[in-house]
C-alpha atoms as one frame of an Amber mdcrd trajectory, in Angstrom:
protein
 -38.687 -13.876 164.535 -41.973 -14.378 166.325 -43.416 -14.305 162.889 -41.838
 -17.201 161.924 -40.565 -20.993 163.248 -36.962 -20.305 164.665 -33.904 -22.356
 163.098 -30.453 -22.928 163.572 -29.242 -20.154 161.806 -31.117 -17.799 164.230
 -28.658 -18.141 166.581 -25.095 -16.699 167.814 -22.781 -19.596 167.477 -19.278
 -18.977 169.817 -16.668 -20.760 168.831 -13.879 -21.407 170.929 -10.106 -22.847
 170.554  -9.679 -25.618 173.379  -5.663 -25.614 174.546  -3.334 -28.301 172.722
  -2.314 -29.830 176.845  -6.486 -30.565 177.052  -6.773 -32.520 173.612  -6.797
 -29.078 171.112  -9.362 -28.405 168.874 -12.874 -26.381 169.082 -15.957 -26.308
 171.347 -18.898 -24.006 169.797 -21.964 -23.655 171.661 -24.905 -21.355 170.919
 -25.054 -17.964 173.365 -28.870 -18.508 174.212 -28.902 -22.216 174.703 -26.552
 -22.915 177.546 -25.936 -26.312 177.430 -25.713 -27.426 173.937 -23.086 -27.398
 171.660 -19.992 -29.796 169.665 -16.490 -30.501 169.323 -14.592 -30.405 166.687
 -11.091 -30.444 165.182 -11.800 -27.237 163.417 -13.577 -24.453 164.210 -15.528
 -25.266 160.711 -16.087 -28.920 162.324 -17.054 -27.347 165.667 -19.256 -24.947
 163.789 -21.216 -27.560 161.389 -21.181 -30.413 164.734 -22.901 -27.539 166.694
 -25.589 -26.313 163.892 -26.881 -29.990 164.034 -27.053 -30.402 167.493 -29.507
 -26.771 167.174 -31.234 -28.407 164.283 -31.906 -31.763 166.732 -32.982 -29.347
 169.019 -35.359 -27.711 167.171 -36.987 -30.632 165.477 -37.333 -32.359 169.074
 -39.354 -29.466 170.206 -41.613 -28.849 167.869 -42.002 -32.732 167.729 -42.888
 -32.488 171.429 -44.809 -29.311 171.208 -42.728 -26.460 173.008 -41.617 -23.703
 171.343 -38.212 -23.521 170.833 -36.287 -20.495 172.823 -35.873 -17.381 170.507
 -32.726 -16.434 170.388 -31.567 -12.792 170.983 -30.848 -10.366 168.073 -27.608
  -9.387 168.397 -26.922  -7.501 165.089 -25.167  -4.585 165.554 -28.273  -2.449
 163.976 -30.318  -3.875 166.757 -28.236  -1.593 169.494 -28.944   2.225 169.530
 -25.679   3.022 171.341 -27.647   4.324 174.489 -28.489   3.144 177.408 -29.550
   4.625 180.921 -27.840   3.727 184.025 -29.261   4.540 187.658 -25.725   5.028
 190.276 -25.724   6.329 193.669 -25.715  10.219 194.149 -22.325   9.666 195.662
 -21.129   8.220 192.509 -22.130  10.263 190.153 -21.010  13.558 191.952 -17.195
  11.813 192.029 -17.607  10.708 188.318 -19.041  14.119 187.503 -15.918  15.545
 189.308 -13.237  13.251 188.078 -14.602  14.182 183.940 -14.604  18.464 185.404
 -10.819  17.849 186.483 -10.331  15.716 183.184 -11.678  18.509 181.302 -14.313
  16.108 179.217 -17.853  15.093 179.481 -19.403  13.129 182.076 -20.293  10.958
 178.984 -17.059  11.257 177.416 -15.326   9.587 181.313 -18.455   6.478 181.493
 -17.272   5.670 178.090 -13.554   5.049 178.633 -13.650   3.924 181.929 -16.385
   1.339 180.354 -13.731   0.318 177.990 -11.120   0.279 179.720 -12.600  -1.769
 182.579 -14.240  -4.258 180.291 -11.133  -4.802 177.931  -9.225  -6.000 181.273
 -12.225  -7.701 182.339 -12.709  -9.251 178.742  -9.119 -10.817 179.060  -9.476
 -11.894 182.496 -12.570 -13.495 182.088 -11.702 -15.066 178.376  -8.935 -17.085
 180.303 -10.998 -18.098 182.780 -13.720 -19.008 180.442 -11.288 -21.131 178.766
 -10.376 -22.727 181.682 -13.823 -23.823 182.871 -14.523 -25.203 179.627 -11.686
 -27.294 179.393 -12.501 -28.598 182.650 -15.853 -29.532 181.441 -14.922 -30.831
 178.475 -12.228 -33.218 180.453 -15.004 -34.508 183.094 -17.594 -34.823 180.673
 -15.829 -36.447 177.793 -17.193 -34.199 174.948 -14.442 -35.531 173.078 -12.585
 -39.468 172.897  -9.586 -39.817 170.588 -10.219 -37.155 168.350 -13.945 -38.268
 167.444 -16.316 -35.804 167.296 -19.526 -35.973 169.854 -22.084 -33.357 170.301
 -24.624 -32.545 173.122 -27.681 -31.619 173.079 -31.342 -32.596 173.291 -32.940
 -35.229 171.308 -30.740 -38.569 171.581 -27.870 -36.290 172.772 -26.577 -36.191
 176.430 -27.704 -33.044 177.731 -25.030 -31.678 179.933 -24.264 -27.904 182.014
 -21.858 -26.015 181.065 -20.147 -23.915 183.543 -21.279 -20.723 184.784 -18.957
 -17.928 183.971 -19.285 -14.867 185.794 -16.742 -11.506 185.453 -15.658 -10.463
 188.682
């Protein structure tokens, strides 16, 4: 991407449901531009709000010279599967004894207990994600009676979102 100018469609777009007892709909907000994003009644509406707040974004930086951020790839083809990982001695001797006793691989035990940690992490953390944005959303007024309003740069209120962290 360094090749070329960077545009909306260059980035990850999440798209969220917001709960019906906070005003329903759909907050999407692009993963490497904290900060920025729409609501919407839809998560189509959420989707097309956000892509022109990114495309305001875009246009006021080059306008004022920066270069826009470039955005992570996070394709699937981009990921080789393999990654190293530096523990403790002390760890790795109980982790190499725990997949012995198992009967698998050392490899074979990082992997599930990778998945299973992060799938009870995932929901954990997707509810308190949730949460956190609906509190945003309610003390920053992202939405009014069912009209639309984005944020962003450029004429748009710029405003943090919260920081989410899994425990």
């Amino acid at each position: 991407m360094t090749s070329k100018s960077v545009t909306a469609d260059d980035y990850q777009i999440l798209v969220r449901r917001i709960d019906a007892d906070a005003g329903g709909g759909f907050f999407a907000h692009p993963i490497d531009l904290p900060g920025y994003g729409a609501w919407g009644e839809s998560p189509e509406s959420a989707l097309s709000s956000c892509r022109e707040v990114l495309v305001a974004a875009l246009e006021s930086d080059k306008e004022d010279g920066n270069p826009s951020p470039i955005p992570a790839d996070y394709s699937p083809g981009a990921y080789s599967g393999k990654f190293i990982i530096r523990t403790p001695k002390s760890l790795h001797h109980k982790l190499a004894l725990k997949a012995k006793a198992e009967g698998i691989s050392l490899n074979q035990l990082c992997i599930y207990l990778l998945s299973e940690g992060l799938a009870a992490k995932t929901e954990a953390a997707s509810n308190e994600i949730m949460e956190a944005l609906v509190e945003w959303i309610n003390k920053s007024g992202v939405h009014e009676s069912g009209r639309q309003r984005q944020f962003g740069r450029s004429g748009f209120s710029r405003l943090p979102l919260p920081k989410f962290g899994l425990r």
